[in-house]
Legacy VTK file of the C-alpha trace (Angstrom):
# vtk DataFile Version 3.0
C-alpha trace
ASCII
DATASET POLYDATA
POINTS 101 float
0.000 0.000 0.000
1.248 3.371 -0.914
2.475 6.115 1.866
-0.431 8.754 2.507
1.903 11.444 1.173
1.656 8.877 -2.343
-2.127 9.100 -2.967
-3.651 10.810 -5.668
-7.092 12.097 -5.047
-9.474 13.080 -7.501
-9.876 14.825 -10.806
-9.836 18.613 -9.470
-11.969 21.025 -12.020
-14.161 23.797 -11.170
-17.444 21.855 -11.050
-16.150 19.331 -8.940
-14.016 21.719 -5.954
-17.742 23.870 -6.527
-19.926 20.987 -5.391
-17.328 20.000 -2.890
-17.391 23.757 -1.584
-21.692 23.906 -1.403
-21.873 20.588 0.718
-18.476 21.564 3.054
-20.543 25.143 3.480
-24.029 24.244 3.948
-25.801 23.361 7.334
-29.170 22.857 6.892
-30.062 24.536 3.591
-28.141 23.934 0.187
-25.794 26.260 -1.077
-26.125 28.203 -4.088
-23.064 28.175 -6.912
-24.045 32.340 -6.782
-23.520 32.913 -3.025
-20.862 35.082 -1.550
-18.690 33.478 0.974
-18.719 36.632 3.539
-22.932 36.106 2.902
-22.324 32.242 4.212
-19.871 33.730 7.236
-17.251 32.839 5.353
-14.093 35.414 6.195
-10.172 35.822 4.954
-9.415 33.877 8.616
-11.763 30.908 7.236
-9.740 30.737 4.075
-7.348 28.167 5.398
-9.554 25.941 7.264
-11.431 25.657 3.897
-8.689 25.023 1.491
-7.361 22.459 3.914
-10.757 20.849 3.616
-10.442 20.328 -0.442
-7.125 19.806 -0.559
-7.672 16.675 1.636
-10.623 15.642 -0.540
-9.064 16.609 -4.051
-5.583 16.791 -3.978
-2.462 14.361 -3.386
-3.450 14.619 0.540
-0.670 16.438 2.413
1.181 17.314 -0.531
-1.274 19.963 -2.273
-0.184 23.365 -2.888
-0.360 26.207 -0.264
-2.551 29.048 -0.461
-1.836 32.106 -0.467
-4.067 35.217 1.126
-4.600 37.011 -2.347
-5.917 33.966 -4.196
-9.723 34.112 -2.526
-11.431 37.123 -1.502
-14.657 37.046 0.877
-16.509 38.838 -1.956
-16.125 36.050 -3.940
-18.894 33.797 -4.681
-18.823 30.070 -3.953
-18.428 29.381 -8.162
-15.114 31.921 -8.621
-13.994 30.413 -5.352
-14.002 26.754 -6.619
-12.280 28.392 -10.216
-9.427 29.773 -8.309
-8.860 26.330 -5.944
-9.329 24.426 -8.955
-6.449 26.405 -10.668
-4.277 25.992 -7.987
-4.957 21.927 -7.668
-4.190 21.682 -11.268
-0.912 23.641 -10.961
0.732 21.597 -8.357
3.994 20.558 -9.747
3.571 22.391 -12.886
5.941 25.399 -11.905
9.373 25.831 -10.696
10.637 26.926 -7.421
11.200 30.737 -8.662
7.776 31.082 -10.811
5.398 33.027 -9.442
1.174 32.529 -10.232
LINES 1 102
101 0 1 2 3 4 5 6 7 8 9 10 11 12 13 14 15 16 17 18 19 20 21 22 23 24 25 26 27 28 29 30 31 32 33 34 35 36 37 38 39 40 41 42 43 44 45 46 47 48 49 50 51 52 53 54 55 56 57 58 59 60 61 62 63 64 65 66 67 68 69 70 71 72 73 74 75 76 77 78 79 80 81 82 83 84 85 86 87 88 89 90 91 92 93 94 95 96 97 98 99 100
């Protein structure tokens, strides 16, 4: 059996990281593609604990990319949040040390 560090999770588009996001943030009701995170309590200090979340469920487990403060904004909406996590799970490994995105 491979290490944990040695999985490969799933494919990682837009649609998929944007269903994974409306089931991680709803409670009770569903969540809209269209809602804004900071409408859903969703802040900038949330950010982390969120990308952790899919980058357990859709990336190679410990060893997805980090993410920085300026890739998600809370006026984003749920939809051009899962575009810019889905960008950065398809970019692991496709840029060198010195490259900036």
């Amino acid at each position: 059996m491979p290490a944990e560090t040695h999985q490969h999770g799933r494919i990682a588009n837009a649609e998929t990281v944007s269903a994974l996001l409306c089931t991680l943030l709803s409670d009770e009701d569903d969540v809209a593609e269209d809602a804004v995170l900071s409408d859903l309590g969703i802040g900038a200090d949330d950010f982390g604990d969120l990308w952790d979340a899919v980058r357990e469920e859709l990336a190679e487990r410990t060893m997805g990319p980090e993410l920085d403060p300026s890739d998600l904004d809370p006026h984003m909406t749920v939809a051009e949040a899962a575009e810019a996590m889905a960008a950065l799970l398809t970019r692991t490994g496709d840029r060198g040390d010195d490259e900036q995105w």
